[in-house]
Phi, psi and omega in degrees: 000329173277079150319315190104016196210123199274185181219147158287163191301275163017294189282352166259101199287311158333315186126131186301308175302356182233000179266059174320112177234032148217219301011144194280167157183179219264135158236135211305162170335304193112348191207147183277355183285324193255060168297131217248098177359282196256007160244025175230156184256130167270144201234107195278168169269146190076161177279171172188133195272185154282038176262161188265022180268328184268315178315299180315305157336281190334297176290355170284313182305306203278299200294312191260011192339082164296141178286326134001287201260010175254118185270330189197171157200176182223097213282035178249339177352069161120031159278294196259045195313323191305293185008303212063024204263171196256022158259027160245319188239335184216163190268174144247171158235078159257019148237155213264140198327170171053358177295152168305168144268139151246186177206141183250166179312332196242044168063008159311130184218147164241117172240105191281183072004146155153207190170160186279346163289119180315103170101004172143195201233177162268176169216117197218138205271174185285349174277044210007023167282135164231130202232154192263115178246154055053118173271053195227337190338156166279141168299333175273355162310296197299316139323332224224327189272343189272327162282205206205301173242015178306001165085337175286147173295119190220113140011064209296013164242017182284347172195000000 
């Protein structure tokens, strides 16, 4: 929803009500020592192009964070937000609330959404509604409340 640019109502074609434009999510610890599941970005090893058989990898690497596959991390997540860079300050959804954030060599990222509420996170939608989802969501739901005009159909019990 943030752009750099403002948008009208208009432009979010998906439905004010099916649009997420905040979501909570856990900020890291602060010390590389005490690293924190959801407040640290984690950095896997190896690439992953954008087909959805390597998009799926990702999300198997980033979800089981084998120690193996962690090359580095930065237990600071959402310290340092005035930046405004956006794995500083804003999430995505390509992986589902409560999920780690990673990031792959070739800057694929997940900054995920979540919280320390048991069973999910909040949300609030571009109408001003706030809803509670489910780290249980479906993923192309969860994908879909994350655009603005992306054109998919979404449920008003879908999340």
């Amino acid at each position: 929803m943030f752009i750099g640019r403002p948008l009208a109502a208009r432009h979010i074609t998906d439905g004010l009500s099916q649009t997420v434009s905040i979501a909570e999510w856990v900020v890291g610890p602060g010390t590389r020592e005490r690293p924190s599941r959801l407040g640290s970005d984690y950095r896997l090893r190896g690439c992953f192009s954008d087909t959805a058989s390597d998009q799926a990898a990702f999300a198997r690497a980033c979800s089981t964070l084998s120690p193996g596959d962690i090359q580095q991390f930065s237990a600071f997540k959402g310290q340092i937000w005035l930046d405004g860079m956006m794995s500083y300050t804003r999430n995505n959804h390509t992986l589902p609330p409560n999920w780690p954030s990673c990031v792959a060599a070739n800057d694929m990222r997940a900054t995920t959404a979540g919280s320390l509420h048991p069973g999910g996170s909040y949300v609030l939608t571009m109408d001003g509604g706030v809803h509670f989802v489910k780290d249980s969501i479906d993923p192309l739901v969860w994908t879909a409340i994350g655009t603005r005009s992306g054109g998919e159909a979404v449920g008003d019990t879908s999340f």
